[in-house]
C-alpha positions as CSV (number, residue, x, y, z in Angstrom):
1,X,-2.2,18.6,7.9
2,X,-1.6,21.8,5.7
3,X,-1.7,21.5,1.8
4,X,1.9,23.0,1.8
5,X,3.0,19.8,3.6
6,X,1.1,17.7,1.6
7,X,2.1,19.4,-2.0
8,X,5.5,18.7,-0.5
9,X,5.2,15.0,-0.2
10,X,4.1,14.7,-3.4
11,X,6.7,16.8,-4.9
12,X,9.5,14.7,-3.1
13,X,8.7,11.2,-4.5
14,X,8.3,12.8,-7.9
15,X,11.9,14.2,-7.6
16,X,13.2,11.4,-6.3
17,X,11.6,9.1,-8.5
18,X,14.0,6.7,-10.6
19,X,15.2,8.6,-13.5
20,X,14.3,5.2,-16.0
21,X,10.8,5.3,-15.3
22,X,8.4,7.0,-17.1
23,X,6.0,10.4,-16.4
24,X,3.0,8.0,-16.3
25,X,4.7,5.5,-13.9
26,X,6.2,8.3,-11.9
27,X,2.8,9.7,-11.1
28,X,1.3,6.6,-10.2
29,X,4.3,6.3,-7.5
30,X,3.4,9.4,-6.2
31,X,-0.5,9.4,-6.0
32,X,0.2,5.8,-4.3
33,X,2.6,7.0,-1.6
34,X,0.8,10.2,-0.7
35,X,-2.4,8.0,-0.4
36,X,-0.8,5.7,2.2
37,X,1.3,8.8,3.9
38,X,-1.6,11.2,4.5
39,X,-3.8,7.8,5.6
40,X,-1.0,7.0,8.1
41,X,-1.5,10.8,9.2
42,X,-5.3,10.1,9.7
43,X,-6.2,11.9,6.6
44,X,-10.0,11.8,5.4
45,X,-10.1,9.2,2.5
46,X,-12.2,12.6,1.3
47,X,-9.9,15.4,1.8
48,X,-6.6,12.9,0.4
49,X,-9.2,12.6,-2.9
50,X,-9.9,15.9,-3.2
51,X,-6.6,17.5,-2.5
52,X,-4.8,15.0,-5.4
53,X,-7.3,15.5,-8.1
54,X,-8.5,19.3,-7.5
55,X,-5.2,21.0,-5.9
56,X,-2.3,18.7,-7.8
57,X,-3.8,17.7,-10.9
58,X,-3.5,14.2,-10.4
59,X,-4.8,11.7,-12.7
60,X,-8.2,11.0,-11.5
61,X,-8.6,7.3,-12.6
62,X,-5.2,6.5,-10.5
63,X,-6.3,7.8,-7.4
64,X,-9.5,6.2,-8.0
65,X,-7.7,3.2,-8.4
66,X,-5.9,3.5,-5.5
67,X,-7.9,5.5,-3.0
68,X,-9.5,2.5,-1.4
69,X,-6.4,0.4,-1.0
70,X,-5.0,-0.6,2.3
71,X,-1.5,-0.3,3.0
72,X,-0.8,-3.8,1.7
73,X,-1.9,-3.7,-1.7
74,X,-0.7,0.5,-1.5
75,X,3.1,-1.0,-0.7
76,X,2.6,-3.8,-3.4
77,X,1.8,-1.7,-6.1
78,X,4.7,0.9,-5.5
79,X,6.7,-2.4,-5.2
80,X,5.7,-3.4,-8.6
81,X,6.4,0.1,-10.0
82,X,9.8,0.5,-8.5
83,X,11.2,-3.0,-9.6
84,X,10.2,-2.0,-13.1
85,X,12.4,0.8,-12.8
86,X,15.5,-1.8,-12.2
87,X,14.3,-4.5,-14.2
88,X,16.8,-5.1,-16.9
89,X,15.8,-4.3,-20.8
């Protein structure tokens, strides 16, 4: 899998990310769904690491947070972050 079509991923949740939730909270989507997208793909845990935090700029404590999550606690914690986004204020 090329980094172009990787980058691309990544940009595409980010843009379309729910508009109400924050920069923080729109990262952490991201960094959550490419982790369980390029592990579905058969993506070194390694390469997925290095390719968020050295080529992206990604947060380095959220994808250590999340690197080592299956795709159960991957789905709940985009769950989480997307109901916040509806929740009512």
């Amino acid at each position: 899998m090329n980094k172009t079509f990787m980058s691309g991923y990544y940009q595409g949740v980010v843009e379309v990310a729910p508009a109400s939730l924050s920069a923080a909270k729109v990262e952490e989507l991201a960094v959550t769904m490419t982790i369980q997208h390029l592990r579905h793909a058969g993506v070194a845990i390694t390469t997925i690491h290095d390719f968020l935090v050295d080529d992206l700029h990604a947060d380095v404590r959220l994808v250590s947070r999340y690197i080592n999550c299956d795709a159960d606690q991957l789905e709940t914690a985009q769950a989480k972050i997307l109901a916040g986004a509806f929740a009512k204020k």
